[in-house]
N, C-alpha and C positions, 0 to 999 in steps of 0.2 A: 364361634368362628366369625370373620370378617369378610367380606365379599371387595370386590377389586375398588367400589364405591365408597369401603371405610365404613361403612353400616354394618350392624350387628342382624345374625340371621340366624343365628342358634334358636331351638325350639324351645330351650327352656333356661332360661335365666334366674337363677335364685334369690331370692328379694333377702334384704337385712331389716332387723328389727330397728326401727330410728330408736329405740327408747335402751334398749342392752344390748345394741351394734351384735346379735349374733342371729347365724343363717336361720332361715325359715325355713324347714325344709317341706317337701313336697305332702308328706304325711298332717301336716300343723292344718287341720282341716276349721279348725278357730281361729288362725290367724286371718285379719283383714288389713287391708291397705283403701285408705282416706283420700281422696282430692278434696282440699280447701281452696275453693276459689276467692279472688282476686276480688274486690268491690274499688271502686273508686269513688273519691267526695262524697259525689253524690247519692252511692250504694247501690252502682248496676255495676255487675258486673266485666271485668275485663279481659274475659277470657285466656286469664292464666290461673292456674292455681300451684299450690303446695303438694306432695303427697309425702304420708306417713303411710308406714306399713309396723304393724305392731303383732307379736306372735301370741297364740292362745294362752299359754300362761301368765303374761302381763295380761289378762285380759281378766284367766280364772282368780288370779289372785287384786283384783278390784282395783289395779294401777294404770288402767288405759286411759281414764277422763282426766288424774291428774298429770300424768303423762303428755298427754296428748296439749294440757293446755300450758304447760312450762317449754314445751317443744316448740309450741305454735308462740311462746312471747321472745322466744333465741330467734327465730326464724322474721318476725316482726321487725326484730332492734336489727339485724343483721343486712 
């Protein structure tokens, strides 16, 4: 739902897997969701980051690390 400000106010919003685009649902108690933050030149931080959110089974079946770092070189070049 949307409030009169254009802001989202819903309780629960269902997150997608970045890696197989399909829902996470409320029961996927193995799925987790990443913030990669931002470093600049120098390597401090700049308080933005990336997030991934990836579901238990890409995680049970060993494809979260290569997952996560082919996601993170799209997200780089982009």
């Amino acid at each position: 739902m949307i409030n009169d400000e254009g802001k989202i106010v819903d309780l629960y919003l269902p997150r997608k897997c970045a890696w197989t685009n399909k829902l996470i649902t409320a029961k996927d108690h193995a799925s987790v969701q990443l913030n990669i933050g931002h470093l600049d030149e120098s390597g401090v931080y700049t308080n933005s980051y990336t997030t991934f959110a990836l579901t238990g089974k890409v995680r049970a079946m060993g494809e979260a690390d290569s997952a996560l770092d082919i996601m993170w070189k799209k997200a780089v070049v982009a």
